[in-house]
SEFIGU-868573 format. One record per residue (C-alpha): x, y, z; chain. Coordinates in steps of 0.001 Angstrom, whole numbers, plus 500000, padded with zeros to 6 digits. Example, Ala and Ser with C-alpha at 12.3 -4.5 7.8 and 13.67 -1.06 7.14 Angstrom:
% SEFIGU-868573
[[512300 495500 507800] "A"];
[[513670 498940 507140] "A"];
% end
This chain:
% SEFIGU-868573
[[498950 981112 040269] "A"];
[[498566 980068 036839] "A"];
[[501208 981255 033881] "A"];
[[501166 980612 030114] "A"];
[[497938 978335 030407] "A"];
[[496454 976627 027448] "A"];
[[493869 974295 026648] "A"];
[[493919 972462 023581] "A"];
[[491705 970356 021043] "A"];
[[491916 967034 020405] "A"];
[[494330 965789 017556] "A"];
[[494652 962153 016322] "A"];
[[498099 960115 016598] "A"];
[[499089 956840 015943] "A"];
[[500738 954814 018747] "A"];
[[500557 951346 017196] "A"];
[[500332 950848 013873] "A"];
[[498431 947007 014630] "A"];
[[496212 948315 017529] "A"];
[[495753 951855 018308] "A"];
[[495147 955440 017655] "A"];
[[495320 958170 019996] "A"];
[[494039 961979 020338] "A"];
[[496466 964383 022092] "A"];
[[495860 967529 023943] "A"];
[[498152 969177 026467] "A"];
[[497726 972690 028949] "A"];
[[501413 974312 029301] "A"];
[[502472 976393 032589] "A"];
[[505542 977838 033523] "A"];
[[507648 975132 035702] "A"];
[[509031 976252 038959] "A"];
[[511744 973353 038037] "A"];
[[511302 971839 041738] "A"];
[[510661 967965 041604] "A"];
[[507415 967873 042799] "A"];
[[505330 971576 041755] "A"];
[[501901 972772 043172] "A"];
[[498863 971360 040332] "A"];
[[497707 974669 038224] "A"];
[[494551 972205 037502] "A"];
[[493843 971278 041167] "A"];
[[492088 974480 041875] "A"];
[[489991 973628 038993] "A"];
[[488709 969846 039404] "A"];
[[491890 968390 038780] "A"];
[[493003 966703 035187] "A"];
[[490424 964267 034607] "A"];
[[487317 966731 035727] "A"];
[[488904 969004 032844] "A"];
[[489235 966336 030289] "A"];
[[485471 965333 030912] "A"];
[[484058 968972 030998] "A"];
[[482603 968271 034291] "A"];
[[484823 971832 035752] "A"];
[[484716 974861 033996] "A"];
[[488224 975646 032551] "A"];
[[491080 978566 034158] "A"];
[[489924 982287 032853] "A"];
[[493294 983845 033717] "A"];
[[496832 983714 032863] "A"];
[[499738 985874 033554] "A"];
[[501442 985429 030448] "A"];
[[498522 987229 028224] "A"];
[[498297 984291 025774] "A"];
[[495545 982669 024349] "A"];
[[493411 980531 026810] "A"];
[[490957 978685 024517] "A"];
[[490672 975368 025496] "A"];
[[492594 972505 025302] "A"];
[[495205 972582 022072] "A"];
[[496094 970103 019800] "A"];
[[499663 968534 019527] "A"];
[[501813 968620 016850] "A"];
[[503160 965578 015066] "A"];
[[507041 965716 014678] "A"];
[[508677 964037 011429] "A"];
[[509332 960742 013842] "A"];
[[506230 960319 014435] "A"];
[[506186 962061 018633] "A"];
[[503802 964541 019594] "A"];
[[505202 967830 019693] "A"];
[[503932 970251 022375] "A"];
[[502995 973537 021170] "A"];
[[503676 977268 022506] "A"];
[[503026 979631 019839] "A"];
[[499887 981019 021958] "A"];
[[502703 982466 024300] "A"];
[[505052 985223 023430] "A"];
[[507855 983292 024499] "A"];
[[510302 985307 022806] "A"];
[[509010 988615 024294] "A"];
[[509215 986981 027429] "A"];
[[512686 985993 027411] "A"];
[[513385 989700 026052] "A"];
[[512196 990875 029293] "A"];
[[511376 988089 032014] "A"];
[[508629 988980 034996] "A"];
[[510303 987247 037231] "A"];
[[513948 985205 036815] "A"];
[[515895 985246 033984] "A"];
[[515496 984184 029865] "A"];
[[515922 980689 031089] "A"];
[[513376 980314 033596] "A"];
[[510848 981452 031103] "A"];
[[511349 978239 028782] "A"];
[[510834 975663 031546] "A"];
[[507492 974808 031708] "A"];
[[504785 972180 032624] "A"];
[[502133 970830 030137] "A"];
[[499237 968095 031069] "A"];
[[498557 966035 028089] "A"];
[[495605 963494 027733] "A"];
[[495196 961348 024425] "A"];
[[492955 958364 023458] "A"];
[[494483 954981 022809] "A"];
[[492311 952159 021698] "A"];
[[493144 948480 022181] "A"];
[[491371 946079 019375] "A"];
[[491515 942803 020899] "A"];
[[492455 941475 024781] "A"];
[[495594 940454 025410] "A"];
[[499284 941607 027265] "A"];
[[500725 945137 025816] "A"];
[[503878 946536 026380] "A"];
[[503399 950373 026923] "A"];
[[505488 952919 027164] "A"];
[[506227 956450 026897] "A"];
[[509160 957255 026138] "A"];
[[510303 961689 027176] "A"];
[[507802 960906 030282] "A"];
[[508956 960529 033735] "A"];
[[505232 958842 034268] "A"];
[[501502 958563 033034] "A"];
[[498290 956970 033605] "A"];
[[495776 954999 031773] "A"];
[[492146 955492 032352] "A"];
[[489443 952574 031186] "A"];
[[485868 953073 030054] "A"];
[[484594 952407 033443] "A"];
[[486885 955474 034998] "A"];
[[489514 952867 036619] "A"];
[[492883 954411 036627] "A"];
[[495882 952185 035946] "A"];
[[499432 953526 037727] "A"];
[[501070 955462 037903] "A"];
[[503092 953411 035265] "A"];
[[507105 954993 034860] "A"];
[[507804 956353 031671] "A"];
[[510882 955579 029488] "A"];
[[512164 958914 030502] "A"];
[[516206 958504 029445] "A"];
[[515202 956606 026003] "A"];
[[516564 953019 027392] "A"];
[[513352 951042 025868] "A"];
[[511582 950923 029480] "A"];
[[508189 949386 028543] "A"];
[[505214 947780 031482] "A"];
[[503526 944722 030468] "A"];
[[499417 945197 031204] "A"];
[[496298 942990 030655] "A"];
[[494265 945062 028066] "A"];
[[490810 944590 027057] "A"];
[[489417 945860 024410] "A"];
[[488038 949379 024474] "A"];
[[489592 952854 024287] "A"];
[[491799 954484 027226] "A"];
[[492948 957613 028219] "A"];
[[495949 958392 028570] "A"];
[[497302 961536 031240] "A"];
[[501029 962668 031832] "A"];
[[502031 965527 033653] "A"];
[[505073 966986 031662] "A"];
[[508172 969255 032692] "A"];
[[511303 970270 031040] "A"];
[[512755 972889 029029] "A"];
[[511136 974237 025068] "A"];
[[511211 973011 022820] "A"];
[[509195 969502 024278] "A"];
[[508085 966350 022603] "A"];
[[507881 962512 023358] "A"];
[[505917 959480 022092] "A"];
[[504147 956560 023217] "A"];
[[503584 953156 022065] "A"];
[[501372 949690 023406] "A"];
[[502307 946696 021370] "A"];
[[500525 943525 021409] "A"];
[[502907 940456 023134] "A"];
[[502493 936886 022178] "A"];
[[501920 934481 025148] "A"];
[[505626 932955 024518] "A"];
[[507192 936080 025076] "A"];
[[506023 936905 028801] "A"];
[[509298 935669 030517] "A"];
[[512062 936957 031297] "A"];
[[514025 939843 029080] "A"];
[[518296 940580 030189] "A"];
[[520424 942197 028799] "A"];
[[524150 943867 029841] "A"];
[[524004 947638 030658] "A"];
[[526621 950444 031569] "A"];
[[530441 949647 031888] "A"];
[[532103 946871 031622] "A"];
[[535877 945678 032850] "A"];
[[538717 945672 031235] "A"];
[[541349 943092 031570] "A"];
[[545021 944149 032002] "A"];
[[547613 941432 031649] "A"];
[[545429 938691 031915] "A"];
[[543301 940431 035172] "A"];
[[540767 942867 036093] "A"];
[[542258 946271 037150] "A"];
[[540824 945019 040443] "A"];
[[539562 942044 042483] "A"];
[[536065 942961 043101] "A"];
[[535224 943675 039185] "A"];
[[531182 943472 038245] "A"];
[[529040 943314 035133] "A"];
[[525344 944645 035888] "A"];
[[523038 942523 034096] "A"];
[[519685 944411 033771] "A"];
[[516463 941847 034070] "A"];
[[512678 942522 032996] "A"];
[[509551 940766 033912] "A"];
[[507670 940859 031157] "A"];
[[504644 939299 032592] "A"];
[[502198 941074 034014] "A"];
[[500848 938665 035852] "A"];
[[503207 935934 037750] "A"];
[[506626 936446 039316] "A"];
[[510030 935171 037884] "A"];
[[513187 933903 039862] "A"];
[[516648 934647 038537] "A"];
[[519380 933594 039512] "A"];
[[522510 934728 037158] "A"];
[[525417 933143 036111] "A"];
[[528564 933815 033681] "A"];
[[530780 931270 031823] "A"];
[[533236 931354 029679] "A"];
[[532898 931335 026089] "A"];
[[536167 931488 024635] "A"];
[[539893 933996 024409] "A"];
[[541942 932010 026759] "A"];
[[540956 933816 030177] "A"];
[[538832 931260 032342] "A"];
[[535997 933766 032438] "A"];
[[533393 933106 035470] "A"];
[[530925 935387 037672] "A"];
[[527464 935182 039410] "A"];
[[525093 937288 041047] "A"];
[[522664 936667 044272] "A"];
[[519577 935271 042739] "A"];
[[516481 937822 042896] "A"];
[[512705 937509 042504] "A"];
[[511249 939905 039789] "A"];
[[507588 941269 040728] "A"];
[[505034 941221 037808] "A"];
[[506294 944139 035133] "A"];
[[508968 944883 037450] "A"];
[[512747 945813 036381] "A"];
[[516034 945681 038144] "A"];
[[519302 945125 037744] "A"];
[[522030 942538 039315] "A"];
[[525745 942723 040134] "A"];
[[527877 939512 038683] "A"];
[[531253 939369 040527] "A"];
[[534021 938667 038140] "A"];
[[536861 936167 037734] "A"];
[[539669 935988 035101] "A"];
[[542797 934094 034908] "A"];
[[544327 934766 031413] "A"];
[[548141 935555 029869] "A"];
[[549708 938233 030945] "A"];
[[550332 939440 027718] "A"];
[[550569 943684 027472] "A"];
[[547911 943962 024101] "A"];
[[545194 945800 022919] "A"];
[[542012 943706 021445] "A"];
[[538124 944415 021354] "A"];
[[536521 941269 022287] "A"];
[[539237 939365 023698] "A"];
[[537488 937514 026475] "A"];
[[533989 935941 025385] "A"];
[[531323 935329 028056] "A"];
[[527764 933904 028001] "A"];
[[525368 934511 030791] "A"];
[[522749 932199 032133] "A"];
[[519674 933267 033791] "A"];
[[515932 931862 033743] "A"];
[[516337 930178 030201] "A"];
[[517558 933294 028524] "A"];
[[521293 933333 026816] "A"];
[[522601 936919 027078] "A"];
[[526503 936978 024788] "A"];
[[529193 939430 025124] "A"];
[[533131 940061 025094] "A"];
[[535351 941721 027044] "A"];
[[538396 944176 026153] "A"];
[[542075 943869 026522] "A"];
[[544168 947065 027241] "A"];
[[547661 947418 027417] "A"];
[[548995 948430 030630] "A"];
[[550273 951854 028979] "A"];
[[546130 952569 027749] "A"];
[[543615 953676 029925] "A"];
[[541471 950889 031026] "A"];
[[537687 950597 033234] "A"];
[[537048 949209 036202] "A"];
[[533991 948443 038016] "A"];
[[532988 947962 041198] "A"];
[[529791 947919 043401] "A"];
[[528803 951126 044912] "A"];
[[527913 952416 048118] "A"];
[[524199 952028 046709] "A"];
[[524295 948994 045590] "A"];
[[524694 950115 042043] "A"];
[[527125 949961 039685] "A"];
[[530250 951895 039765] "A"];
[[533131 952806 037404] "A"];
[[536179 954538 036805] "A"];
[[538802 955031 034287] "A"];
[[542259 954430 035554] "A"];
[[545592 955056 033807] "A"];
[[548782 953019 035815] "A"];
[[551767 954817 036853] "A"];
[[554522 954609 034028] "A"];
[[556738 952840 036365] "A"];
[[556205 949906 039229] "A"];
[[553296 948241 040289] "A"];
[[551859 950977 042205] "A"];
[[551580 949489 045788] "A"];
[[552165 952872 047702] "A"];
[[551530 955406 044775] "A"];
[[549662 958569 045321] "A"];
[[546046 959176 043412] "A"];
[[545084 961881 041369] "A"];
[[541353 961762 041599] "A"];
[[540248 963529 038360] "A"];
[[536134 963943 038319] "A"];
[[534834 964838 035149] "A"];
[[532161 967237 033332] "A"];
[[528503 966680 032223] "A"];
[[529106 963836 028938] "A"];
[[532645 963349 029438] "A"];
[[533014 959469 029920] "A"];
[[534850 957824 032757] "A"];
[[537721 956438 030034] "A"];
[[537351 959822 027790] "A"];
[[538506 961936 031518] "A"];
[[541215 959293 031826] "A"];
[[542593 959698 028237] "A"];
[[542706 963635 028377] "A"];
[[545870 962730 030482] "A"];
[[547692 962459 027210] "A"];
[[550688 964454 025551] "A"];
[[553591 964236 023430] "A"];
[[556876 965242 025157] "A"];
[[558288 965842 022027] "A"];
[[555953 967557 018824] "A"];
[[557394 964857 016664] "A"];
[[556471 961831 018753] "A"];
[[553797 959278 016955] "A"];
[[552224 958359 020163] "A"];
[[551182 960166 022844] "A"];
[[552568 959043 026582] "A"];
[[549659 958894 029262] "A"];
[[549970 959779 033074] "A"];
[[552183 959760 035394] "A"];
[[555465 958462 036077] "A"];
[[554731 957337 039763] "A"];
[[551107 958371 040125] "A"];
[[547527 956497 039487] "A"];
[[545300 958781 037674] "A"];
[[541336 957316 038847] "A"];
[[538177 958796 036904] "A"];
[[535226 958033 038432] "A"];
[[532461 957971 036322] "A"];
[[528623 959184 037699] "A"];
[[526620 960904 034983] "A"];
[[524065 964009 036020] "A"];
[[524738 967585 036282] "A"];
[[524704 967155 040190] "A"];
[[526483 963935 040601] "A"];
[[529222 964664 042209] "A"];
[[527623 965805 045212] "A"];
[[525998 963579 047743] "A"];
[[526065 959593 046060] "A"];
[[528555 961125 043329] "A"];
[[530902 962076 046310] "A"];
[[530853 958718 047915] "A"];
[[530976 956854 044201] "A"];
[[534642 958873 044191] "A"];
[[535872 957650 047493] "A"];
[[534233 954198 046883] "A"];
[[536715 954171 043748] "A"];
[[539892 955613 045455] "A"];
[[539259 952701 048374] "A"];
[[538636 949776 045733] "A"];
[[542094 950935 043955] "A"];
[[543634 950897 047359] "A"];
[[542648 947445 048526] "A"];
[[542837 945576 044917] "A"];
[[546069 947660 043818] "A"];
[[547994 949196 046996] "A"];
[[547173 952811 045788] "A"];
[[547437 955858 048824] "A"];
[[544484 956126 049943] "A"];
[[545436 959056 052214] "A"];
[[547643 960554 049392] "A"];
[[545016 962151 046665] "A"];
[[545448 965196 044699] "A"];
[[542003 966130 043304] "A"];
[[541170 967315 039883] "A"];
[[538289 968380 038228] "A"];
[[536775 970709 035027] "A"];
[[533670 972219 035209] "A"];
[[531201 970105 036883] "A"];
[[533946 968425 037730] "A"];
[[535937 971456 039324] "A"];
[[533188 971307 041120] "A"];
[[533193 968298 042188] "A"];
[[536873 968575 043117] "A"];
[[536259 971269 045370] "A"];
[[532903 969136 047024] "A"];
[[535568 966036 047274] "A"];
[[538421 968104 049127] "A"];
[[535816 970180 051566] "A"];
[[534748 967165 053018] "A"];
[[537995 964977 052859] "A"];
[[541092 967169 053867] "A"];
[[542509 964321 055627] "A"];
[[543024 962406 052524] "A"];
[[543480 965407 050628] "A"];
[[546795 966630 049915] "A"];
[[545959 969390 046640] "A"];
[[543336 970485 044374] "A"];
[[543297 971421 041005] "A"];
[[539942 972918 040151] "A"];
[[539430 973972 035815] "A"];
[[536531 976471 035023] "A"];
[[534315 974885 037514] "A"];
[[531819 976604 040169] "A"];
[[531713 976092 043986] "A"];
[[527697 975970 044040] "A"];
[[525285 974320 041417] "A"];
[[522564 976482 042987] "A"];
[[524707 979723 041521] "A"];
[[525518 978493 038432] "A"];
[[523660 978385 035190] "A"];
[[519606 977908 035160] "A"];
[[519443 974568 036146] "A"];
[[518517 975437 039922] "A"];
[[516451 978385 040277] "A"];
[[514313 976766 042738] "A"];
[[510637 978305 042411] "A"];
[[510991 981380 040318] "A"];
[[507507 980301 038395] "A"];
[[506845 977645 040969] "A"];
[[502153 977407 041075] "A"];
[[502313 976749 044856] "A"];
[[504416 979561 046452] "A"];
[[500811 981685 046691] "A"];
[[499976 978815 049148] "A"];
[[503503 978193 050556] "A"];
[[504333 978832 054078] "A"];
[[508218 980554 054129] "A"];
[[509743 978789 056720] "A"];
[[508803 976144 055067] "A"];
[[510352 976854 052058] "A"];
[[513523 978491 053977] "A"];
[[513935 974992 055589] "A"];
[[513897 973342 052593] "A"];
[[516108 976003 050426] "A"];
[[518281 974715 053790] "A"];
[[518868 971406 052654] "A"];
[[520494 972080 050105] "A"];
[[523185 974534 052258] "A"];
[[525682 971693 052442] "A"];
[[526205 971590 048446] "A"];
[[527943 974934 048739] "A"];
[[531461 973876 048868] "A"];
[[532518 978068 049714] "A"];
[[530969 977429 053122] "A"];
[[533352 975024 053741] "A"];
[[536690 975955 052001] "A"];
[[538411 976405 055665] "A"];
[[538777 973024 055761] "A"];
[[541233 974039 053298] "A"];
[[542946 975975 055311] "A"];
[[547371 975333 054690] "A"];
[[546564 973008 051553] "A"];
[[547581 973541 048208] "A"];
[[545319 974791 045159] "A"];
[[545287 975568 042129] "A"];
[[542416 977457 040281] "A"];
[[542291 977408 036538] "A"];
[[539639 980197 034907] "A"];
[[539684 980468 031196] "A"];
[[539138 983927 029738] "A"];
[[536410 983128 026796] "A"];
[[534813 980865 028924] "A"];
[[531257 980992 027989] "A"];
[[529944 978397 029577] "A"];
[[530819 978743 033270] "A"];
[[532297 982026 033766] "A"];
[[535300 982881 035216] "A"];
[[534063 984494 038362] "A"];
[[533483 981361 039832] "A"];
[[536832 980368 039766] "A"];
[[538036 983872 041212] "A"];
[[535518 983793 043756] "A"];
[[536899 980470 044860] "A"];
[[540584 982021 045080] "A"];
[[539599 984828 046989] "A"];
[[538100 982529 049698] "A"];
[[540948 979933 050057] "A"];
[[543311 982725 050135] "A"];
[[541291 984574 052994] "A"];
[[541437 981039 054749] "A"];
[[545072 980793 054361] "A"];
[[545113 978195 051848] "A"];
[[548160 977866 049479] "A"];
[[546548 979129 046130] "A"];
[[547037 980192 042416] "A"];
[[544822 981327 040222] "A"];
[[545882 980522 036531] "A"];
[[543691 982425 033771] "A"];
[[544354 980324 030397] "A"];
[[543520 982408 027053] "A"];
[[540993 980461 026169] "A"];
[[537023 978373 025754] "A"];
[[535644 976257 027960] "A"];
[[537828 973098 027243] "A"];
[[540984 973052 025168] "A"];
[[543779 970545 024044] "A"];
[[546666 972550 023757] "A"];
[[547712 975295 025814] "A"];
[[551004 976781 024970] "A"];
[[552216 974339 022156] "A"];
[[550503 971538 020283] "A"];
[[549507 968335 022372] "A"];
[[550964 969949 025601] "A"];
[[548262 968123 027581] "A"];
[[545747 970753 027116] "A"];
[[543151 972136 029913] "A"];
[[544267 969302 032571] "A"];
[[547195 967760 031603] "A"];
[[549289 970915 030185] "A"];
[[552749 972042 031842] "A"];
[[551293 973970 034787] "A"];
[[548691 971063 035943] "A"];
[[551637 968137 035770] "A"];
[[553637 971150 037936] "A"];
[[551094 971469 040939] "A"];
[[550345 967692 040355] "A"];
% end
C-alpha cells in the first residue's frame, strides 16, 4: 500500500568539516501518524537490499508522482538536508484529499541513506539531530544500533569506536512537510571520554529564605561519553555563596557505556526571610565524578509567582508554578488547579492570574485572596492525560503536605489543551473536585485537530486484521473525558467558548455543556467575543481569558 513513493539519487553533504562527507537520498510515503507504521520497503527487500540494488525498486504509487529512483536531498542555508516533495502534487492533494483531510496529506514517511566517511580511528560523537533514530552500516555490512537521535534539539550525541572507512547511514523519518534535519560525527580526544553534567528543566525558587516546599529537586542530567567503560556518579550540591546554606544530593548511579540519564538532588535551604526579588540569589556548585557543574538560584517575593519542583510519580522531574494566597499562610486553603496549553510555561500559566483592580494601578495584584493557584507544568500536546494527570495530583499532594493546602478542596482550570486537561482531571477525581472551569478546550484529543487521525494513510491496514485494530483504537477509549462527564453529575462548571476561535472551535466547548447539563451537572456556558487567548475581556487588564470577572466569580 504504497503512497507518494520516491527514490532518489545520491547528493553529497558535509557532516564534519575535519572528517567526513556524506551522500543523501531519501523515499517519502504518506505517514499513517501511528508510532510504529507497516515498512512500504519491506515488501521490496527491505532498506538496505534497495540501497545496494540487490531488489528491484516499487513500480506503483497512489499519489501519481514521479517514481524514478532514489532522489537527492536538498541542502538548507544551515547546512541540514532538506527532504524534497516536489515529485508529488501536494497541493492538489490537499485541494481534494483521497482519504482524510488537507492535514493528513502532509504527514509523511521518508527513508534516507547517506555516506559518511571516517579518516582516521578513534571515538566520535554522532548524532542526528530531527531523528528519533538511525543506523550505521560498515564496509563489512555490520550494522551499528539502533543509535537514538537528537530528536528535541537538546545536543544528544553517542560516543562510538570508528575505524576508518566509509559508513552508511539509514533513518526512517516521520513528521509533518516541510522536513529537514542534520547529522554530525566529531572526532573526541582521549581526555574527554568521562563524564559530561549539566542542569536541565526547572529549577526552585526560594520564598523567604525556603523552597515553596520541603521535598524541592534539581535534575542534574549525566552523559557517558565513553564508549567503552562504565562511570559511577554519585552527585552532590554545596553552597557557593547568597547567604542561604545551600545543600542537596542524589542516589549515586552507574552510567552504561554512551548511556544518558538524569538524577534527582533533594534540596536544602536555610536563608533570611526577607520578601525580595533577585536572579541569582543563592549560588550552588555541584560535585559529581570530577566534573564542577555552577549555577544560582532565584528569589521571589511572596506576592510573585514562584516554581517548585518535586519528584514525580515516574521518577522524573516535576514542576509547577504556584502563586500564595494574598492573605495567611495557607494551611487549610482551597487549590485552584490551573493546567495549561501546548508552550505555555508552568510560571507563564501562573502569572496570567494577574489584573489591576483599578485601570490606574502601576502593578498588577496576582491570585487570590484565600486561595493557592498550582500550575503544573508537563509539556506535549497529550500530557495531561495519563502521566500528565498524575504529574497534577502529584503537585496538588506535594502543596498539601509541604504547605497545608486542601487537598480535597480543588477547583480545576484549564485553556485549550488545558481545558482539556481540566475536564480529564475532574472525570477521574470528583471526590477532590469541587468546580471546573474549562476555556476553549476539547473533551477528546482524538476529535480535535489532525494530530490523531490514527491510520488514515497508515502502509499496513491492507494486512491488518480489524479487531485488531478495533482493540487497539480501544485503548485509547479512556482519553475521552465525554464518556465520563457523569461523574460530574451535581458539580459546578463553567464552559468558556470564544467566538473567533480558530484554533479549537467552539463546538467543543458546547458539546461539553450539552453533556454535563444532560447529566445534571450545574453548568454555564460563557461565549467571550473573541481569539483563541486574550488579556482583556471587558476592560483593560481585567484578567483576561482566565482570570477576568466571570472566572474569579465561579472561582
Amino acid at each position: 500500500d504504497l503512497r507518494r513513493l520516491a527514490l532518489p539519487r545520491p547528493a553529497r553533504r558535509r557532516v564534519d568539516p575535519r572528517h567526513q562527507n556524506t551522500k543523501l537520498k531519501t523515499h517519502r510515503w504518506p505517514s499513517g501518524k501511528t508510532e510504529y507504521e507497516g515498512d512500504p520497503l519491506a515488501a521490496h527487500g527491505g532498506v538496505y537490499a534497495q540501497l545496494d540494488g540487490a531488489a528491484p525498486p516499487p513500480r506503483f504509487a497512489e499519489h501519481g508522482g514521479d517514481l524514478g529512483g532514489w532522489r537527492d536531498a536538498a541542502t538548507a542555508a544551515d547546512g541540514a538536508a532538506r527532504l524534497g516533495h516536489d515529485h508529488v502534487d501536494v497541493q492538489g492533494l490537499m485541494r481534494s484529499p483521497p482519504l482524510g483531510t488537507a492535514q493528513d496529506v502532509i504527514h509523511v514517511q521518508y527513508w534516507v541513506a547517506g555516506k559518511m566517511r571516517v579518516t582516521r580511528n578513534g571515538t566520535y560523537a554522532v548524532s542526528c539531530r530531527s531523528l528519533h533514530a538511525f543506523e550505521l552500516r560498515d564496509a563489512n555490512g555490520v550494522i551499528i544500533g539502533p543509535l537514538l537521535g537528537d530528536v528535541y534539539g537538546r545536543g544528544h550525541a553517542t560516543p562510538l569506536n570508528l575505524g576508518a572507512g566509509a559508513y552508511d547511514v539509514v533513518s526512517r523519518v516521520r513528521g509533518k512537510l516541510p522536513l529537514q534535519f542534520s547529522c554530525a560525527a566529531s572526532w573526541v580526544h582521549t581526555k574527554h571520554v568521562g563524564l559530561a553534567a549539566k542542569v536541565v528543566g526547572a529549577a526552585p525558587d526560594l520564598v523567604r529564605g525556603r523552597f515553596v516546599n520541603d521535598a524541592a529537586v534539581l535534575c542534574l542530567e549525566l552523559r557517558n561519553l565513553s564508549p567503552t567503560n562504565w562511570k559511577f556518579a554519585h552527585a552532590v550540591l554545596g553552597d557557593a555563596g547568597g547567604g542561604f546554606a545551600l545543600s542537596g544530593a542524589a542516589d549515586p548511579v552507574s552510567l552504561a557505556p554512551g548511556s544518558t540519564t538524569s538524577v534527582l538532588l533533594r534540596l536544602a535551604a536555610d536563608g533570611p526571610a526577607d520578601d525580595v526579588e533577585a536572579d541569582g540569589c543563592a549560588k550552588y556548585e555541584i560535585y559529581v565524578a570530577g566534573v564542577v557543574v555552577k549555577g544560582a538560584l532565584r528569589c521571589r517575593a511572596r506576592s510573585q509567582s514562584a516554581l517548585m519542583t518535586f519528584a514525580d510519580g515516574d521518577g522524573s522531574l516535576g514542576a509547577a508554578g504556584v502563586l500564595f494566597p494574598r492573605r495567611g499562610d495557607g494551611a487549610g486553603n482551597a487549590v485552584v488547579l490551573s493546567l495549561a496549553g501546548v508552550g505555555v510555561s508552568a510560571q507563564a500559566q501562573a502569572d496570567a492570574y494577574k489584573r489591576k483592580v483599578d485601570e490606574a494601578d502601576a502593578d498588577y495584584t496576582f491570585g487570590f485572596e484565600d486561595l493557592w493557584v498550582l500550575c503544573p507544568d508537563r509539556a506535549g500536546p497529550h500530557n495531561w492525560e495519563d502521566l500528565g494527570l498524575r504529574t497534577a495530583e502529584r503537585a496538588v499532594r506535594v502543596l498539601a503536605a509541604d504547605r497545608g493546602a486542601d487537598a480535597a478542596n480543588i477547583v480545576v482550570h484549564g485553556h485549550s489543551r488545558g481545558g482539556h486537561g481540566a475536564w480529564g482531571f475532574a472525570v477521574r477525581f470528583p471526590d477532590l473536585v469541587k468546580g471546573v472551569f474549562s476555556a476553549c478546550g476539547w473533551s477528546s484529543r482524538e476529535e480535535y485537530g489532525d494530530a490523531n487521525n490514527l491510520w488514515v494513510h497508515e502502509t499496513a491496514l491492507a494486512h491488518a486484521d480489524r479487531a485488531l485494530l478495533g482493540t487497539l483504537q480501544g485503548a485509547l477509549g479512556d482519553n475521552d473525558n465525554a464518556l465520563f462527564l457523569a461523574n460530574l453529575r451535581e458539580t459546578r462548571a463553567l464552559v468558556r467558548v470564544a467566538s473567533k476561535d480558530r484554533t479549537v472551535s467552539p463546538w467543543f466547548g458546547r458539546k461539553v455543556a450539552r453533556l454535563l447539563d444532560e447529566h445534571g451537572a450545574d453548568v454555564a456556558l460563557d461565549t467571550v467575543d473573541a481569539d483563541h487567548w486574550w488579556w482583556d475581556t471587558a476592560r483593560p487588564n481585567d484578567g483576561g481569558a482566565v482570570h477576568d470577572d466571570a472566572a474569579r466569580s465561579f472561582t
